[in-house]
PABAGU-28479 format. One record per atom (N, C-alpha, C): x, y, z; residue number from 1. Coordinates in steps of 0.02 Angstrom, whole numbers, padded with zeros to 5 digits. Example, Ala and Ser with C-alpha at 12.3 -4.5 7.8 and 13.67 -1.06 7.14 Angstrom:
<recs>
+--------+--------+--------+-----+
!      X !      Y !      Z ! num !
+--------+--------+--------+-----+
!  00660 ! -00284 !  00390 !   1 !
!  00615 ! -00225 !  00390 !   1 !
!  00660 ! -00165 !  00390 !   1 !
!  00642 ! -00112 !  00354 !   2 !
!  00684 ! -00053 !  00357 !   2 !
!  00645 !  00002 !  00394 !   2 !
+--------+--------+--------+-----+
</recs>
This chain:
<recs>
+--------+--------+--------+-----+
!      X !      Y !      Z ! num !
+--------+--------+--------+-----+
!  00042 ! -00059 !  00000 !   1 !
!  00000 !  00000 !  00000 !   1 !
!  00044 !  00062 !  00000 !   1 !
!  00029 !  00122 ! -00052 !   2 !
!  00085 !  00173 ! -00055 !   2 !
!  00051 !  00225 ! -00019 !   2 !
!  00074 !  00227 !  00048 !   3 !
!  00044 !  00296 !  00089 !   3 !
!  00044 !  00365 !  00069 !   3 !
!  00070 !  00373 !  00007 !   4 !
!  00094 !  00452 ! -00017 !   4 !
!  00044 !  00447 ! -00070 !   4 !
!  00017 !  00400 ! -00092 !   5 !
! -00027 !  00410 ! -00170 !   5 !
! -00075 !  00451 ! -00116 !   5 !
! -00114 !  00515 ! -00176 !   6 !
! -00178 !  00562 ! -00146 !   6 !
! -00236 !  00495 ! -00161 !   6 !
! -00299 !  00466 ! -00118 !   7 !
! -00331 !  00431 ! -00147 !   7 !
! -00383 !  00475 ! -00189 !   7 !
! -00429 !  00414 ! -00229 !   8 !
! -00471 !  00448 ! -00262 !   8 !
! -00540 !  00454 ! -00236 !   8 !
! -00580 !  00493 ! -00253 !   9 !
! -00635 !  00481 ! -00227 !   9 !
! -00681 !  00501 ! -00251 !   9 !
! -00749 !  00444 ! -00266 !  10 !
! -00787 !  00449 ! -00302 !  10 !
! -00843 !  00496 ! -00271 !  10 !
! -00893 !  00538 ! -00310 !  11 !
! -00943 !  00585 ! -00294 !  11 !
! -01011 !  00522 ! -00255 !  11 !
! -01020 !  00560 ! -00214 !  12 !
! -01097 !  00529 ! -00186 !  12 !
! -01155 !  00581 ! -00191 !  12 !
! -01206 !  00518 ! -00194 !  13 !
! -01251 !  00546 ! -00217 !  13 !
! -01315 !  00543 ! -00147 !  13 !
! -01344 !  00589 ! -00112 !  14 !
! -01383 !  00551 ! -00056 !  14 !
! -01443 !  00585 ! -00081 !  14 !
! -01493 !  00547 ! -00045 !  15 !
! -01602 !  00570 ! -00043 !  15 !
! -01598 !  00595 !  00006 !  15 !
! -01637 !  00631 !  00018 !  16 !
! -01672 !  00646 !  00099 !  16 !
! -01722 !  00605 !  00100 !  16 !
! -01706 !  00571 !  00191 !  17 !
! -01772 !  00543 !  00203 !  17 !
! -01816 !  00563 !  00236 !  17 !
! -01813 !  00645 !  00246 !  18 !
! -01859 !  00687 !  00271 !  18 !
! -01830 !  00719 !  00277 !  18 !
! -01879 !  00786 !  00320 !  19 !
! -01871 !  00860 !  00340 !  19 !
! -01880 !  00876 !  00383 !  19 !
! -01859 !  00928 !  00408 !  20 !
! -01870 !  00965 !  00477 !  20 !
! -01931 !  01026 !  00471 !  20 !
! -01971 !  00997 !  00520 !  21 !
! -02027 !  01061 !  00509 !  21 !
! -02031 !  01084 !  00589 !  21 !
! -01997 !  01150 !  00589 !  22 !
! -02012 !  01198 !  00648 !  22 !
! -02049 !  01260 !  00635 !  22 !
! -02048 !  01291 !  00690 !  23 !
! -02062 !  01370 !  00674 !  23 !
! -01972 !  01403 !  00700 !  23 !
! -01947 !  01375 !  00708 !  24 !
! -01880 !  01416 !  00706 !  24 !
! -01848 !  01399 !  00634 !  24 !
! -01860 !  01480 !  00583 !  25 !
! -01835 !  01477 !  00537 !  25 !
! -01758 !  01500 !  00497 !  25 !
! -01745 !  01544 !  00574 !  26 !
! -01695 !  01596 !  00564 !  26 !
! -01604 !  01556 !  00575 !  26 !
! -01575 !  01590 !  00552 !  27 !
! -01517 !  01529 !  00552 !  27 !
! -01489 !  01570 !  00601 !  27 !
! -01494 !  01528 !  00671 !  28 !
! -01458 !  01571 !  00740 !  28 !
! -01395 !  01515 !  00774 !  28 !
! -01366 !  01532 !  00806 !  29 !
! -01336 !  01499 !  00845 !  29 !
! -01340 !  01467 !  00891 !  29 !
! -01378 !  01507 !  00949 !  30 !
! -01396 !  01486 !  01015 !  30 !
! -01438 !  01449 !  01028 !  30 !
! -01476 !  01445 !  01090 !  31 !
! -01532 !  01437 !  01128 !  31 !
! -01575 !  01381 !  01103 !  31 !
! -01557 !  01317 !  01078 !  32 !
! -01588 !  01248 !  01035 !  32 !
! -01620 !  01219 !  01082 !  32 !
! -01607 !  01219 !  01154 !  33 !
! -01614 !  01171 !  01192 !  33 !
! -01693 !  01145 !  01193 !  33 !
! -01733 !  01192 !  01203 !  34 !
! -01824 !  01200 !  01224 !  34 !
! -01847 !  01202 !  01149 !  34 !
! -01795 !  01193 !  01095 !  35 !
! -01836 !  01214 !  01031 !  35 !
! -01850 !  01148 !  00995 !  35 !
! -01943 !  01138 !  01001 !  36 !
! -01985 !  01079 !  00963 !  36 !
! -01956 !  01065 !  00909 !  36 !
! -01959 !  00997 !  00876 !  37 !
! -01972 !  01009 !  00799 !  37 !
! -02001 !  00948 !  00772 !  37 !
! -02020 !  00946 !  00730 !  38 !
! -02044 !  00869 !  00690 !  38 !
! -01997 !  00844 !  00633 !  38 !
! -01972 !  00797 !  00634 !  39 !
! -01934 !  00765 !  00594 !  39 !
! -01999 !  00714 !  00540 !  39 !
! -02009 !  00762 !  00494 !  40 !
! -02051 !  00716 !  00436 !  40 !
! -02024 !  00673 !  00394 !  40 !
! -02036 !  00617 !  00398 !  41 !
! -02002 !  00570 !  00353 !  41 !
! -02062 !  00548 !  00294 !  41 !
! -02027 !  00520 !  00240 !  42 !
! -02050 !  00533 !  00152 !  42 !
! -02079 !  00446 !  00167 !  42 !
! -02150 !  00451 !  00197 !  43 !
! -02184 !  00419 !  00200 !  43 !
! -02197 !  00345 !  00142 !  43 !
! -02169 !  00383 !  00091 !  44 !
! -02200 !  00344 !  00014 !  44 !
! -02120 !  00314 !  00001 !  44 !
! -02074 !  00316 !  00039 !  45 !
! -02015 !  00293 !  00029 !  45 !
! -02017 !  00220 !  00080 !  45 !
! -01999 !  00275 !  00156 !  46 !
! -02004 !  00231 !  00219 !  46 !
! -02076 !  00206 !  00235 !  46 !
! -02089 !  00162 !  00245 !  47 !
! -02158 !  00150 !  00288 !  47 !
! -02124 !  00164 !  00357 !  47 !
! -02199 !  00157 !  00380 !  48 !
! -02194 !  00151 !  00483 !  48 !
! -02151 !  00106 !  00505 !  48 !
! -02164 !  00039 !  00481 !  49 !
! -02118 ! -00012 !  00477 !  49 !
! -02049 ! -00004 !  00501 !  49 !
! -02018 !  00054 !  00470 !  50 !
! -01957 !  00085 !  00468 !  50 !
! -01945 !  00124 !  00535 !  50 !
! -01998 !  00131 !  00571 !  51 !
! -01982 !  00172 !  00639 !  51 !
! -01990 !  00113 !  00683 !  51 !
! -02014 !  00040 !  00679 !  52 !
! -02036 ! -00003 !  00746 !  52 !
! -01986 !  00015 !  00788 !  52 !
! -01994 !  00025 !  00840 !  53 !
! -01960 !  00009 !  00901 !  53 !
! -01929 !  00060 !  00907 !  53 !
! -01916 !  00128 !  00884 !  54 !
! -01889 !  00171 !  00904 !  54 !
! -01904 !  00229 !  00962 !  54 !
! -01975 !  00220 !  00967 !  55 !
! -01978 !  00251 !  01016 !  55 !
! -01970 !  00221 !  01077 !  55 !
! -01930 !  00161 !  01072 !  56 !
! -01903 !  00140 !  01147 !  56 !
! -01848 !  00198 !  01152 !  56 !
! -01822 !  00236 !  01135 !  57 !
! -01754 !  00260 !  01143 !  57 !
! -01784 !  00360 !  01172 !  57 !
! -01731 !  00363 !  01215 !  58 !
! -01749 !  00427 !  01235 !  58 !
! -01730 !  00488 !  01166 !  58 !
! -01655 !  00470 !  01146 !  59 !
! -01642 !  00520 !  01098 !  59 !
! -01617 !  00487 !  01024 !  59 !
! -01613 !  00537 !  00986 !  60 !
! -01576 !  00510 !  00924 !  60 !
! -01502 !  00563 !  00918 !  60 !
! -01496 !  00523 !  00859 !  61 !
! -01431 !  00572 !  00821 !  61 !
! -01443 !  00573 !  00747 !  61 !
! -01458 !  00623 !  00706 !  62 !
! -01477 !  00649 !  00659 !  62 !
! -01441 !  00681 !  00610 !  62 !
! -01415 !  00638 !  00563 !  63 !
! -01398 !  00693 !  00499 !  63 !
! -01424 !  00720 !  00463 !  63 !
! -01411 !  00796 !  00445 !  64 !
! -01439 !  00828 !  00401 !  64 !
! -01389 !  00867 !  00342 !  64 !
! -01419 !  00888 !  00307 !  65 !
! -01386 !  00958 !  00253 !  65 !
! -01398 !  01024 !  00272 !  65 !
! -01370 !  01049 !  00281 !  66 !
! -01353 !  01130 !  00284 !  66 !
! -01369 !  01155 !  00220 !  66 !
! -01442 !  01141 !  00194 !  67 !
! -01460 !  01195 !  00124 !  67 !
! -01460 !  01239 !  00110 !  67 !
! -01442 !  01287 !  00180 !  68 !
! -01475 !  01370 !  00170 !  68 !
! -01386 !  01390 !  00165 !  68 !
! -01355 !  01362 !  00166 !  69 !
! -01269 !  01391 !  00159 !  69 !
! -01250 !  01395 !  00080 !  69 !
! -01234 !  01456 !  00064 !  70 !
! -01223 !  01474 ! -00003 !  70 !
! -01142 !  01439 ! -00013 !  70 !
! -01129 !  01418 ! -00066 !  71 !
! -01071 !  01379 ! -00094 !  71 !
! -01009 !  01402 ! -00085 !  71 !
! -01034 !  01504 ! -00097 !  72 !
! -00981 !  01531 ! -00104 !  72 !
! -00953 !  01568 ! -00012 !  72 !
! -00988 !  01529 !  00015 !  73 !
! -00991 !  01528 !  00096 !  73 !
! -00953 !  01464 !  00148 !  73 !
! -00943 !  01438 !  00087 !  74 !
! -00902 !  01365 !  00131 !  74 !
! -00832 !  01366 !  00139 !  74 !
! -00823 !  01344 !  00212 !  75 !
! -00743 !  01360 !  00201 !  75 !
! -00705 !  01285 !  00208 !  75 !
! -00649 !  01306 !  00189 !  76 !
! -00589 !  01248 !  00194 !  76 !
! -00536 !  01250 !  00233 !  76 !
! -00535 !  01281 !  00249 !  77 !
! -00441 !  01308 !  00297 !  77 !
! -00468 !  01335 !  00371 !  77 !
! -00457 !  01397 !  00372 !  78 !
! -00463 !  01404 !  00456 !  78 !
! -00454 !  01466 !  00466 !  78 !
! -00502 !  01485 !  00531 !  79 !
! -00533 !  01544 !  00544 !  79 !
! -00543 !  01550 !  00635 !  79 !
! -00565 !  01608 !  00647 !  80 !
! -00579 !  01601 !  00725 !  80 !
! -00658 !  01589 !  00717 !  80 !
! -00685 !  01547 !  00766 !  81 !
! -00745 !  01524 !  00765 !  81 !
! -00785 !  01563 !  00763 !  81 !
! -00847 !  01572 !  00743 !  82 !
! -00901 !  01644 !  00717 !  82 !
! -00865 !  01701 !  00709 !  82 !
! -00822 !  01694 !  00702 !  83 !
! -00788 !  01746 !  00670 !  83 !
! -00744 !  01794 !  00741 !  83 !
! -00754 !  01780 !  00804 !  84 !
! -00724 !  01799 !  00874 !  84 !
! -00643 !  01803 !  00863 !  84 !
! -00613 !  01852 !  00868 !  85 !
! -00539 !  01858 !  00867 !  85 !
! -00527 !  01844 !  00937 !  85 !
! -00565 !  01838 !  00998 !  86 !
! -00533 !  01815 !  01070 !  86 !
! -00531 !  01751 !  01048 !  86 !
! -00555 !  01708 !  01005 !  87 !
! -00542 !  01654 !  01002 !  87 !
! -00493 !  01612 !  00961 !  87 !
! -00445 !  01563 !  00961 !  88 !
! -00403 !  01555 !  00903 !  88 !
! -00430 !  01537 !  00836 !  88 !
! -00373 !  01542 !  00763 !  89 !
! -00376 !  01534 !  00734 !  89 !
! -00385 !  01455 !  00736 !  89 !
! -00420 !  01420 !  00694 !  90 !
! -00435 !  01327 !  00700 !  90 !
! -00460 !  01329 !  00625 !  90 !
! -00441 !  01243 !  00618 !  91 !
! -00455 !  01225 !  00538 !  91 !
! -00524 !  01215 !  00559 !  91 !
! -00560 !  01210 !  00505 !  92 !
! -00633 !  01196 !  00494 !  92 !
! -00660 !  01137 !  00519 !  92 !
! -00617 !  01077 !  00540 !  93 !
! -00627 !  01033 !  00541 !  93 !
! -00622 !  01023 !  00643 !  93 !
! -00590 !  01068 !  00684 !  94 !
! -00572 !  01089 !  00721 !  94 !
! -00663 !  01119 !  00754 !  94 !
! -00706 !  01134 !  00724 !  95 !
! -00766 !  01170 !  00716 !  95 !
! -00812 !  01123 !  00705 !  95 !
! -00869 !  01144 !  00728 !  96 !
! -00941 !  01102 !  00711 !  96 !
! -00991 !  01174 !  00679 !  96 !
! -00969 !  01217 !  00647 !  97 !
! -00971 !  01275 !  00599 !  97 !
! -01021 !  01225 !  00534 !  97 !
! -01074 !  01249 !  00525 !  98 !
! -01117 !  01257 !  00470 !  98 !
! -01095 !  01264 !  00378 !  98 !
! -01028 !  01320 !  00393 !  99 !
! -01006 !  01308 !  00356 !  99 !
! -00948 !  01268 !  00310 !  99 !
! -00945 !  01180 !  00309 ! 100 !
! -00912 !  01159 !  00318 ! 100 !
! -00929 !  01142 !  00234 ! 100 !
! -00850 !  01085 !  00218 ! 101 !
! -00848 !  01067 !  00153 ! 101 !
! -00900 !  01034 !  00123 ! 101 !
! -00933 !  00985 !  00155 ! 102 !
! -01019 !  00953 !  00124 ! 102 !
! -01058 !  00968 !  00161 ! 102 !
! -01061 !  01029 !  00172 ! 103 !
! -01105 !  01059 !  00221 ! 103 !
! -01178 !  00998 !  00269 ! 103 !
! -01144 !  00961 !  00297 ! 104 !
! -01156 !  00903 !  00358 ! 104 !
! -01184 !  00914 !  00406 ! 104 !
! -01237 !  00915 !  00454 ! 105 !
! -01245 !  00939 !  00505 ! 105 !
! -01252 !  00864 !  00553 ! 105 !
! -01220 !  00853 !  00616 ! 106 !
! -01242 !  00803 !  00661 ! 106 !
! -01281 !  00838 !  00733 ! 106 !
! -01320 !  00799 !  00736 ! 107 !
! -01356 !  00828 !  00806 ! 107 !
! -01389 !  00779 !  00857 ! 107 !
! -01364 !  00784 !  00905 ! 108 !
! -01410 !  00743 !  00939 ! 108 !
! -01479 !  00774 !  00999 ! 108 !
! -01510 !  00745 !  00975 ! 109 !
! -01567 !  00778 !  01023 ! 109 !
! -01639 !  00736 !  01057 ! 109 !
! -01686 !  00747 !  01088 ! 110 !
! -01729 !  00697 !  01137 ! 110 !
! -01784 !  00687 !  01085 ! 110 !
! -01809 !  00646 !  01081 ! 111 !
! -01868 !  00596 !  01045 ! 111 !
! -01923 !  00616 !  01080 ! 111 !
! -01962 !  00655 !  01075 ! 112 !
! -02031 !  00651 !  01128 ! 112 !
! -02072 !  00604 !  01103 ! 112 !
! -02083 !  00602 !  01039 ! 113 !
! -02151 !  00550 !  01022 ! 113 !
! -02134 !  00525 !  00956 ! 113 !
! -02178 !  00468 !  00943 ! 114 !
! -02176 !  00442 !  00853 ! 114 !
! -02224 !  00459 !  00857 ! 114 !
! -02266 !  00482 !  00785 ! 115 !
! -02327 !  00487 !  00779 ! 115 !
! -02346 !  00491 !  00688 ! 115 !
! -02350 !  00385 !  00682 ! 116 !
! -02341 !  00389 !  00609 ! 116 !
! -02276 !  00408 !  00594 ! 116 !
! -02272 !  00435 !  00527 ! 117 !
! -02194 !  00451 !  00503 ! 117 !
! -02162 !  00512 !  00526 ! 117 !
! -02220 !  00541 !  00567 ! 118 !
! -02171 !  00610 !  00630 ! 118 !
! -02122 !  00592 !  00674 ! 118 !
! -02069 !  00624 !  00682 ! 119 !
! -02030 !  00615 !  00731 ! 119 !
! -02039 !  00680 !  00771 ! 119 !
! -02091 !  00660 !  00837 ! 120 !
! -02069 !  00762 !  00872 ! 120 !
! -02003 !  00733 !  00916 ! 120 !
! -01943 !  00793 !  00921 ! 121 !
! -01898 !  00808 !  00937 ! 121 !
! -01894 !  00887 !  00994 ! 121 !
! -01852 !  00889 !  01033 ! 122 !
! -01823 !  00943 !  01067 ! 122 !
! -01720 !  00950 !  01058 ! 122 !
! -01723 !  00986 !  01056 ! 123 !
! -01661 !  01029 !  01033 ! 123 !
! -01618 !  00998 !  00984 ! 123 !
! -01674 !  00992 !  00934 ! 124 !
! -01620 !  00979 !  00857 ! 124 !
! -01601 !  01044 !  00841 ! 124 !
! -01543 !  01066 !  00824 ! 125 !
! -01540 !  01134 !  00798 ! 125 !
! -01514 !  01113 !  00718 ! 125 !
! -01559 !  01121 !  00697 ! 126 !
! -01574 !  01098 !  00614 ! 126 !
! -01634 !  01159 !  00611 ! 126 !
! -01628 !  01241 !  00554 ! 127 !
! -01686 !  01258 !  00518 ! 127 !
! -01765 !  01226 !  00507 ! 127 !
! -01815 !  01255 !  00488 ! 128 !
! -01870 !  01238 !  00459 ! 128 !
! -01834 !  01219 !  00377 ! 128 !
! -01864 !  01178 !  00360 ! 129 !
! -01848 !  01142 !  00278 ! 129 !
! -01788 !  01095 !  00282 ! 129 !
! -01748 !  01092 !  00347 ! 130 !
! -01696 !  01055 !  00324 ! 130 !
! -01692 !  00983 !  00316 ! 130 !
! -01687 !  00961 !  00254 ! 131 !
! -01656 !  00896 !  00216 ! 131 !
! -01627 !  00836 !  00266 ! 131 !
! -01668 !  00805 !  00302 ! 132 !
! -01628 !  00729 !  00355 ! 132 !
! -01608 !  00698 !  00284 ! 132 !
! -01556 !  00668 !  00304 ! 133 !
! -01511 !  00606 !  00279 ! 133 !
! -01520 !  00561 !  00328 ! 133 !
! -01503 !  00543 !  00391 ! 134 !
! -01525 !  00469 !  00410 ! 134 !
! -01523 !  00499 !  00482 ! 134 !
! -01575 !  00472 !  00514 ! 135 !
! -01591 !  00457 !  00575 ! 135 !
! -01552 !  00391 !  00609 ! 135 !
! -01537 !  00389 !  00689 ! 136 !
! -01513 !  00347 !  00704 ! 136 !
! -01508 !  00343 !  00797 ! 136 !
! -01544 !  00290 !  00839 ! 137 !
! -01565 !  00300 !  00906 ! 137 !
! -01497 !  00302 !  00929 ! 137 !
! -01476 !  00323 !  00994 ! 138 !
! -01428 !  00328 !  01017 ! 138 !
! -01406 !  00294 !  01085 ! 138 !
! -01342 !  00269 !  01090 ! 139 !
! -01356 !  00219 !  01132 ! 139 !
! -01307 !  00240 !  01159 ! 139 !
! -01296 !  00244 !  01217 ! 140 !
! -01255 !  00257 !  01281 ! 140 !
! -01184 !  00234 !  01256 ! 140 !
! -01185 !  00138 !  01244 ! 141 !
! -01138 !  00125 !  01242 ! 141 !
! -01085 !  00171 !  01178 ! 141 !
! -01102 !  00200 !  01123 ! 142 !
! -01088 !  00228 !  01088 ! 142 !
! -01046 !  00306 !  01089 ! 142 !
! -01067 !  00317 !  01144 ! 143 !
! -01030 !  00398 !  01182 ! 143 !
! -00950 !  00354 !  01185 ! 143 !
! -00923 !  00428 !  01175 ! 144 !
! -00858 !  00456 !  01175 ! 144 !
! -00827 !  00386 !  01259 ! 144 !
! -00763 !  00345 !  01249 ! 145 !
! -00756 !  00302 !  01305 ! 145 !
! -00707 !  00352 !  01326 ! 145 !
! -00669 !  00358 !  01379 ! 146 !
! -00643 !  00382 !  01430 ! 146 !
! -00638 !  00451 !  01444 ! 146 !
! -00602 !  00483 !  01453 ! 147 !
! -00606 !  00581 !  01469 ! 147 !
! -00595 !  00600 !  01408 ! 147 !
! -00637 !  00649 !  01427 ! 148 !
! -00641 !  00713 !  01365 ! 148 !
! -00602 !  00753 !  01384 ! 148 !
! -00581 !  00789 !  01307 ! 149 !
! -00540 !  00866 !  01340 ! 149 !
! -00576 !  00898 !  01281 ! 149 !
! -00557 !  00978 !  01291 ! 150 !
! -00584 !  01000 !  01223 ! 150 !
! -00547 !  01090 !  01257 ! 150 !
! -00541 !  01133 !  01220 ! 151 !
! -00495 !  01209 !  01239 ! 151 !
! -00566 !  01256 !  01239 ! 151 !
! -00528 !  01303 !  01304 ! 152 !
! -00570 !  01344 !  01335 ! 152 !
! -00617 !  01356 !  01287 ! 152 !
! -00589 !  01370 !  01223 ! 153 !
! -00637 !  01430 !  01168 ! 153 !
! -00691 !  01383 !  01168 ! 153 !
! -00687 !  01315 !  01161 ! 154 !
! -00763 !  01276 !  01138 ! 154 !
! -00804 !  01259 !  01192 ! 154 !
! -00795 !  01289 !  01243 ! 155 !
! -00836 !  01286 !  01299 ! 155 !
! -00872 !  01329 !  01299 ! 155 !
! -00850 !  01403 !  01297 ! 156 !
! -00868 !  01474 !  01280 ! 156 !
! -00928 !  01466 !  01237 ! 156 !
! -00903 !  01447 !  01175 ! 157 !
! -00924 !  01435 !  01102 ! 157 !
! -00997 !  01415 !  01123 ! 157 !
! -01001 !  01366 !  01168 ! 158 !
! -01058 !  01319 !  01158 ! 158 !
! -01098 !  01336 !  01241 ! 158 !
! -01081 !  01382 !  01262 ! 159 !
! -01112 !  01392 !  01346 ! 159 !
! -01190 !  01393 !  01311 ! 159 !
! -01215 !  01469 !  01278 ! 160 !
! -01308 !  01473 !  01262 ! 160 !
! -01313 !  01420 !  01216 ! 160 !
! -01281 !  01376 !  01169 ! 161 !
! -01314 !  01341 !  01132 ! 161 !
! -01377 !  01291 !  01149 ! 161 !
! -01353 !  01248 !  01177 ! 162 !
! -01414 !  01224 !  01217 ! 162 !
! -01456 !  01266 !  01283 ! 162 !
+--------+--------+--------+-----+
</recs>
């Protein structure tokens, strides 16, 4: 195996298997924690079938697309986070920033109910309209195993978010 070859990589192509329908439409930062939402899934794709047993689980973890980020808005290299000069310069990847190279969003947040192909949710911070890519329950054993660390700035960063 030649560790120096760049690999190649082929384009993907993904569906949404639903949407996010809130009344928080505005693209903010903060305050997700108390904020409802319904995760609609494309009924005529998934059946119900496709949710059995999920509402045994308190929360999920949710991918989505970042649709409302203009192209010419995505970054690659590195910046101080929202743009804060008290904070350091960090690669993008360093960031859970919106504006990222496949503009990706992960979130985890609490399951209140199934209802049919609804998912109601509390503190997804995902827009109204936004595009799910895959749902997925979350399981304890799955968290981060031994100590965390992480630098002052992303503590800061994330105090009002939830």
């Amino acid at each position: 195996m030649d560790r120096t070859a760049r690999p190649q990589f082929e384009e993907i192509t993904l569906r949404p298997i639903g949407q996010v329908v809130s009344l928080r439409g505005e693209l903010t930062d903060d305050h997700w924690g108390e904020v409802p939402a319904v995760i609609r899934l494309d009924g005529a794709v998934h059946g119900e079938e496709s949710l059995s047993g999920l509402a045994d689980f308190s929360h999920l973890e949710v991918v989505f697309y970042f649709h409302r980020v203009p192209e010419e808005e995505i970054e690659t290299g590195a910046r101080h986070p929202r743009g804060n000069p008290d904070w350091p310069v960090v690669g993008i990847f360093a960031q859970r920033s919106k504006d990222r190279p496949n503009r990706l969003g992960v979130s985890r947040c609490t399951l209140v109910k199934v209802d049919g192909m609804d998912l109601h949710v509390l503190g997804l911070d995902a827009v109204d309209g936004t595009p799910v890519l895959d749902i997925k329950p979350y399981l304890h054993e799955f968290g981060p195993r031994g100590e965390l660390r992480q630098p002052q700035w992303a503590t800061e960063l994330v105090a009002q978010y939830y």
